[in-house]
C-alpha positions in Angstrom: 58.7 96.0 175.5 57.2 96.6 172.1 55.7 99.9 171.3 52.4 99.8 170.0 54.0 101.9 166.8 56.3 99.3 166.3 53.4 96.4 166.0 51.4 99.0 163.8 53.8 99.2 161.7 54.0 95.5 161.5 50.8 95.3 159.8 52.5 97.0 156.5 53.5 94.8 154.2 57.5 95.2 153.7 58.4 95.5 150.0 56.7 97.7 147.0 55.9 94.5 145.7 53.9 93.3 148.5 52.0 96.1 149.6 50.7 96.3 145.7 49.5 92.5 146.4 48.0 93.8 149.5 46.2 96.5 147.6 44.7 94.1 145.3 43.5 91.9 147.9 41.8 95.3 149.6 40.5 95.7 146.1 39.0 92.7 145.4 37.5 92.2 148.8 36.0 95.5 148.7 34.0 94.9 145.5 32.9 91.1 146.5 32.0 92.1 149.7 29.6 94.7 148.7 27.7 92.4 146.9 28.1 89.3 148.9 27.0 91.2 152.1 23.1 92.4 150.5 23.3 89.2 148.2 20.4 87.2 150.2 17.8 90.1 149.9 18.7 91.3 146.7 18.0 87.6 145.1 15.1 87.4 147.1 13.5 90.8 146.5 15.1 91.7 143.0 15.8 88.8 141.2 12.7 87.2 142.6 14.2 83.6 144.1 13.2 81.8 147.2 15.6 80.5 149.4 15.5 77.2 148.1 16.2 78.3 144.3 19.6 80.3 145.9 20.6 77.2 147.7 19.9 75.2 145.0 21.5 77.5 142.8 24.9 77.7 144.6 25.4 74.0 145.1 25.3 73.5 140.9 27.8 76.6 141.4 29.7 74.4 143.6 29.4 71.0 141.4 30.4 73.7 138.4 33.5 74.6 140.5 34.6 71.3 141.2 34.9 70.2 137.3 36.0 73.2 136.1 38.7 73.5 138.5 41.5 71.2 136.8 41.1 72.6 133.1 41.1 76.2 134.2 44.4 75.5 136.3 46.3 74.4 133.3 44.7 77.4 131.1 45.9 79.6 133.7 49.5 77.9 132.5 48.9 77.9 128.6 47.3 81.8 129.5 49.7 83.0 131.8 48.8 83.1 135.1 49.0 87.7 135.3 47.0 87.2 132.3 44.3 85.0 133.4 44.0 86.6 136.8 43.1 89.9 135.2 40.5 88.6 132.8 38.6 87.1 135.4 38.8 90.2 137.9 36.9 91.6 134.4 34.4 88.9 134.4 33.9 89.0 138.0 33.1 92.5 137.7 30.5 92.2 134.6 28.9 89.4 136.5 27.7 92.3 138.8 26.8 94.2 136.3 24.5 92.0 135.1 22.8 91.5 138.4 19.9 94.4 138.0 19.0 93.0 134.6 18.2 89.3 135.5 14.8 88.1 137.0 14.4 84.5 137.7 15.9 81.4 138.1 17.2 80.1 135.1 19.5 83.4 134.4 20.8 83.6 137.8 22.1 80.3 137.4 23.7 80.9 134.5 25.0 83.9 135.8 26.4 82.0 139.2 27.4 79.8 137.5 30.0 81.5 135.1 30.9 83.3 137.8 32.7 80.3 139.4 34.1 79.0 136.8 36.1 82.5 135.9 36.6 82.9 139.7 38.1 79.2 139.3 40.5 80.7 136.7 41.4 83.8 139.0 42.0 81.8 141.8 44.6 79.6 139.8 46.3 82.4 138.0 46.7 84.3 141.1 48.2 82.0 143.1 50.3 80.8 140.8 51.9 84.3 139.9 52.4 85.1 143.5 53.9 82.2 144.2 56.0 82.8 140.6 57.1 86.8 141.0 58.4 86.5 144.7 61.2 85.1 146.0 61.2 81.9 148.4 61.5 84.0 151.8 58.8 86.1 150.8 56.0 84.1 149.8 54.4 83.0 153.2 54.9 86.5 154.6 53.2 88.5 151.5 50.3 86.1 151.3 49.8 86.6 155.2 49.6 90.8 154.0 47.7 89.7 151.7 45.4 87.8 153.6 45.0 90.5 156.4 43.8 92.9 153.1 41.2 90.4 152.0 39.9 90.3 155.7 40.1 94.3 155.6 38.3 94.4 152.0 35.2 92.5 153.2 34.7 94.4 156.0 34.6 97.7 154.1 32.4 95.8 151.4 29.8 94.8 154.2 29.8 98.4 155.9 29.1 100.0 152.5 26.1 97.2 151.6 24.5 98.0 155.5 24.8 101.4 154.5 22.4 100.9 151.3 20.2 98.1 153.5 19.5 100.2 156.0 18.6 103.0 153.8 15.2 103.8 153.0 15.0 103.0 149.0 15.2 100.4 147.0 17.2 101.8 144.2 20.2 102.4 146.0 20.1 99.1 147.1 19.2 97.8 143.2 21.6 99.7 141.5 24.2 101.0 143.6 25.4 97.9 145.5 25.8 95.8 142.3 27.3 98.8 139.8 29.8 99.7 142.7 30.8 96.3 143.2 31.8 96.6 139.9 33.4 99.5 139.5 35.7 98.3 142.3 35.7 95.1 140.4 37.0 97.2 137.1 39.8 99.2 139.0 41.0 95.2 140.4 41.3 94.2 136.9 43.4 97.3 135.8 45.4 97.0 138.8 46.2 93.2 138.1 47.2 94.6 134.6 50.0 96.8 136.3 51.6 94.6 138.7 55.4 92.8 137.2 55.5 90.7 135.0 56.5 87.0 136.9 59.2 84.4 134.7 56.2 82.3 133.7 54.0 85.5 132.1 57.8 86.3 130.4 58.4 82.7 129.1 54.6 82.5 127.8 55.4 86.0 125.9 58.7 84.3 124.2 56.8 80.9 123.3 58.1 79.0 125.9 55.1 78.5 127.8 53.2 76.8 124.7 55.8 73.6 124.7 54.2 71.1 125.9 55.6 69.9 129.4 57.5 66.6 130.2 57.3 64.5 132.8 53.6 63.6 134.7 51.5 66.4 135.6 49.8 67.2 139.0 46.8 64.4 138.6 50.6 62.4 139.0 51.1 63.7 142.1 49.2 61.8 144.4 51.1 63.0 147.8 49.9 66.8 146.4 46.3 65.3 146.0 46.1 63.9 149.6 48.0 66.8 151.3 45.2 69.0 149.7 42.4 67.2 150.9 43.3 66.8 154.4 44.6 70.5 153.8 40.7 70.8 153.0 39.2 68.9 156.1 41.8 70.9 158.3 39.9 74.3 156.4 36.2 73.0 157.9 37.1 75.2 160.8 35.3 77.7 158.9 32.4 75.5 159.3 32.9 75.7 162.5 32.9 79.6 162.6 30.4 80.4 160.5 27.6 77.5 160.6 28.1 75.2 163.9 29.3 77.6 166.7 26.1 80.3 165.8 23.5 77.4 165.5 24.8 76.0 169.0 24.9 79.6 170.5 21.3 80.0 169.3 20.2 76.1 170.2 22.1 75.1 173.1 22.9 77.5 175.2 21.0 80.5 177.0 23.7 83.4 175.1 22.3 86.6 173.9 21.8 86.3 170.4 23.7 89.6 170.0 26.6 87.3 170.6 26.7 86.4 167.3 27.9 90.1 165.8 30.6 90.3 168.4 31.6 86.3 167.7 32.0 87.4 163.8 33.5 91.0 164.8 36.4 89.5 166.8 37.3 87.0 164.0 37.4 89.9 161.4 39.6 92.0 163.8 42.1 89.2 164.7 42.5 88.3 160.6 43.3 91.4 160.0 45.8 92.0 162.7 47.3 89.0 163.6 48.4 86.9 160.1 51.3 88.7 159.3 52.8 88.2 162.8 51.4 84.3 163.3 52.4 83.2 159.5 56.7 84.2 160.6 58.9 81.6 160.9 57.1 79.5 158.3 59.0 78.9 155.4 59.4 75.0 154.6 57.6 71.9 155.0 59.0 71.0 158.7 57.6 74.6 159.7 54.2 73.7 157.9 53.4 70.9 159.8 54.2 71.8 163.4 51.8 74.9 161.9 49.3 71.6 161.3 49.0 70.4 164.5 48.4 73.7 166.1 45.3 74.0 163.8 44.4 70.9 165.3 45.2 71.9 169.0 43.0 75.0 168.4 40.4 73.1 166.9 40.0 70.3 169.8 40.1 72.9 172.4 37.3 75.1 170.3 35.0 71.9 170.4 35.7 70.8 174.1 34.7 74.4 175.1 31.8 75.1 173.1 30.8 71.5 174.4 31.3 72.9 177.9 28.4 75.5 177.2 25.4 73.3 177.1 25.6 72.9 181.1 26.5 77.1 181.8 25.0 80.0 182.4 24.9 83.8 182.1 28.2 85.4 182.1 30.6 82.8 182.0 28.1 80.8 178.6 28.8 84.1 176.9 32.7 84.4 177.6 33.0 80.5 176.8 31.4 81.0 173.5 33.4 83.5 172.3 36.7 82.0 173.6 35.6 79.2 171.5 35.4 81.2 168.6 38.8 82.8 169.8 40.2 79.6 169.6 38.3 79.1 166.1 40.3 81.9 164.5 43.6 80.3 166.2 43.1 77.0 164.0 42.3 79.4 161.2 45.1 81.1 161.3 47.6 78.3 162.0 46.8 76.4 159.0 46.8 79.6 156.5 50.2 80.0 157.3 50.9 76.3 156.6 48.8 76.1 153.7 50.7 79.0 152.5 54.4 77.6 153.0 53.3 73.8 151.2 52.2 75.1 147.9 55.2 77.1 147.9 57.7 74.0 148.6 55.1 71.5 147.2 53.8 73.1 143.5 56.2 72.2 140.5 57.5 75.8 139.5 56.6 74.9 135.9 53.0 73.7 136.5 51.4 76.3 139.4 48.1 76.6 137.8 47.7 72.8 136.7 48.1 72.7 140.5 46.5 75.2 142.1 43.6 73.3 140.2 44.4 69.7 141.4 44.2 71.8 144.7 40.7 72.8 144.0 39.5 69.0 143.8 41.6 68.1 146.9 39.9 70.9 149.1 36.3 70.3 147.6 37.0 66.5 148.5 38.0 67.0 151.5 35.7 69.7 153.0 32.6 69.9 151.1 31.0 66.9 153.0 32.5 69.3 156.5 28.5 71.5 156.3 26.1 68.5 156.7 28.2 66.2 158.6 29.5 68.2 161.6 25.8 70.1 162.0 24.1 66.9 161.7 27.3 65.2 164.5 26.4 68.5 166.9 22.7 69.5 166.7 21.3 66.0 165.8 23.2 62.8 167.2 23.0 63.1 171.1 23.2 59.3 171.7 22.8 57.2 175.3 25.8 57.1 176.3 27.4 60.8 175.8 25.2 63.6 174.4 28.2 65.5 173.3 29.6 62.5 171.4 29.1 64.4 168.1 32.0 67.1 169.3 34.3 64.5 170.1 33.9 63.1 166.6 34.6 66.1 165.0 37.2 66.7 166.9 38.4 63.5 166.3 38.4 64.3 162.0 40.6 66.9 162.7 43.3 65.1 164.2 43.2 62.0 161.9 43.7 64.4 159.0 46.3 66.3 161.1 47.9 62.8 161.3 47.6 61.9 158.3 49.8 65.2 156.7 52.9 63.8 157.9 52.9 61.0 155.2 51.1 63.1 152.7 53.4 65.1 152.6 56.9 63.0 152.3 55.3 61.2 149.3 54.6 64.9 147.4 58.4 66.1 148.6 59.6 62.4 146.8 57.6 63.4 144.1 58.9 67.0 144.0 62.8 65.7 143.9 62.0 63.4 141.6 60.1 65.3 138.6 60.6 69.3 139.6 63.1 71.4 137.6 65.2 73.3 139.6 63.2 76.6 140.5 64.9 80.0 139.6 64.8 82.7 141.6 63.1 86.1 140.1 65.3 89.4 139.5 64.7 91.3 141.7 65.2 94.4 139.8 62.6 93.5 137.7 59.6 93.2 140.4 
């Protein structure tokens, strides 16, 4: 039997290099979590919004994200993708900055606004230098560190920002959450700056990255287009766990509404601990999709028991809710790892960013609908003949997109043998 030392020690990332991608993640979640956690009041109470001007607000964020998300990909490219990454982890951070000095509507759209678009550029650049500085074997195991970090980072940030809510000022809460949040955001940015240099930052510093590329770019690539937007539908699980599951808990079934903490608490807990042992043996394609279709068991079995709760009671409503959200994090964690192995096999080496923001489009087309449409399936459509037909539906989404990997992703791996360069491995020496 395993010691419990031994799966401690598990949690670790392996390598130098990936325990200072781990850090960063830590970093970076820290600082956004801070903010994001008091975000609501603070816009309310400080920036002087209603609730409609925020929503309103972050979908022309989202519309902003979705545009921007293809040019910023292929400046991460021209840039270089270490490059890129840093300067927005700056941006990021002077966006909070600026948060005690607005009032109104008009500049915090402006400011939300920007802020997506850099993030856009982050996102892009940092995918496409981890994916560039590590070797193949590594990449799906360090991003599952990584991702653990990013789990651990927000829940630090929200701890610290219910520290400063619950406290009895204001100007804690006005100053302190936003100017931390960026101090953290500061000491990202520098960190970014000392990580390796990958082959693609090296080739931009010798010229080579300004030629222009041959050959048809990712817009080209349609298998890489539809594996990312059913990549995206499989990702509404998180619409599951954070919108549908608590509305039905609070709706539809007689569960203590104190539920809800220990629903979100055991999903934080189990992304922490549990990515870097569920993303191993995941390393090609093959591996991706079997990955697929347990995100899709998960997901079926999370609707059929939350279903299950409209007709229970007491004890056995609340341990069928949160085995529902158990099974939530399952699908969660099933499709990280296989989104994680395909744009490792499925990304041209020589065009990450330009991808990584084709990737963006896919995974707004194919989950941005996911909000309206599965509340509206759940809490609004009880017809005649089955009241819980709207789960079944949903359910039902989830496996036709599941289905529809398999050819999605043999036209992107004909497209790969046909127009990628031969990817080199990077010295190791030198990361």
């Amino acid at each position: 039997m395993r010691s419990p030392f031994g799966f401690l020690r598990g949690l670790i990332p392996p390598t130098p290099l990936s325990r200072r991608l781990a850090t960063q993640s830590l970093l970076f979640a820290a600082g956004d979590g801070t903010f994001t956690t008091a975000s609501a009041f603070y816009l309310v109470v400080f920036v002087g919004l209603t609730p409609a001007q925020i929503g309103i607000g972050l979908t022309v964020a989202g519309i902003a994200s979705f545009l921007t998300a293809y040019p910023m990909g292929r400046l991460a490219d021209r840039v270089g993708p270490r490059r890129i990454w840093a300067i927005s982890a700056a941006g990021s951070a002077a966006s909070f900055s600026l948060m005690p000095f607005i009032h109104g509507f008009w500049a915090y759209l402006a400011v939300v606004v920007v802020f997506e678009v850099v993030n856009n550029a982050g996102g892009a650049g940092r995918n496409a230098y981890v994916l560039d500085v590590l070797p193949e074997k590594e990449r799906v195991q360090t991003q599952a560190f990584m991702y653990s970090s990013l789990n651990l980072g927000f829940t630090v940030g929200a701890l610290i920002a219910g520290v400063a809510l619950a406290l009895d000022t204001d100007t804690v809460l006005k100053w302190g959450v936003p100017f931390l949040a960026t101090a953290v955001g500061v000491a990202n940015a520098f960190w970014i700056t000392r990580l390796p240099k990958a082959p693609h930052d090296e080739r931009r510093v010798s010229g080579e990255a300004a030629i222009v590329k041959v050959g048809p770019g990712a817009l080209r690539n349609v298998g890489w287009l539809l594996v990312t937007t059913f990549t995206g539908t499989m990702w509404t699980n998180q619409v599951l766990l954070h919108t549908v599951i608590p509305l039905w808990l609070v709706e539809y079934t007689d569960s203590p509404r104190w539920l809800l903490a220990w629903l979100f608490a055991t999903n934080t807990v189990l992304c922490i601990v549990l990515p870097a042992y569920t993303s191993q043996g995941v390393h090609h394609v093959r591996d991706a999709l079997r990955r697929v279709w347990w995100s899709s068991g998960f997901f079926v079995a999370a609707c059929a028991i939350t279903l299950f709760t409209h007709d229970t009671r007491g004890f056995l409503t609340i341990f069928l809710v949160w085995f529902g959200h158990v099974a939530v994090t399952g699908a969660e964690l099933a499709i990280s790892s296989a989104s994680w192995a395909l744009q490792a096999e499925l990304m041209d080496p020589d065009r990450r960013g330009e991808y990584e923001g084709v990737a963006g489009i896919g995974r707004q087309l194919g989950g941005a609908w996911a909000p309206a449409l599965f509340t509206f399936l759940a809490m609004g459509w009880h017809p005649d003949f089955y009241r819980g037909a709207g789960w079944i539906v949903i359910a039902a989404i989830i496996v036709a997109a599941a289905a529809a990997m398999g050819p999605s992703t043999k036209m992107a791996v004909r497209f790969k043998q046909t127009h990628f360069p031969r990817e080199e491995e990077p010295d190791p020496a030198a990361v």
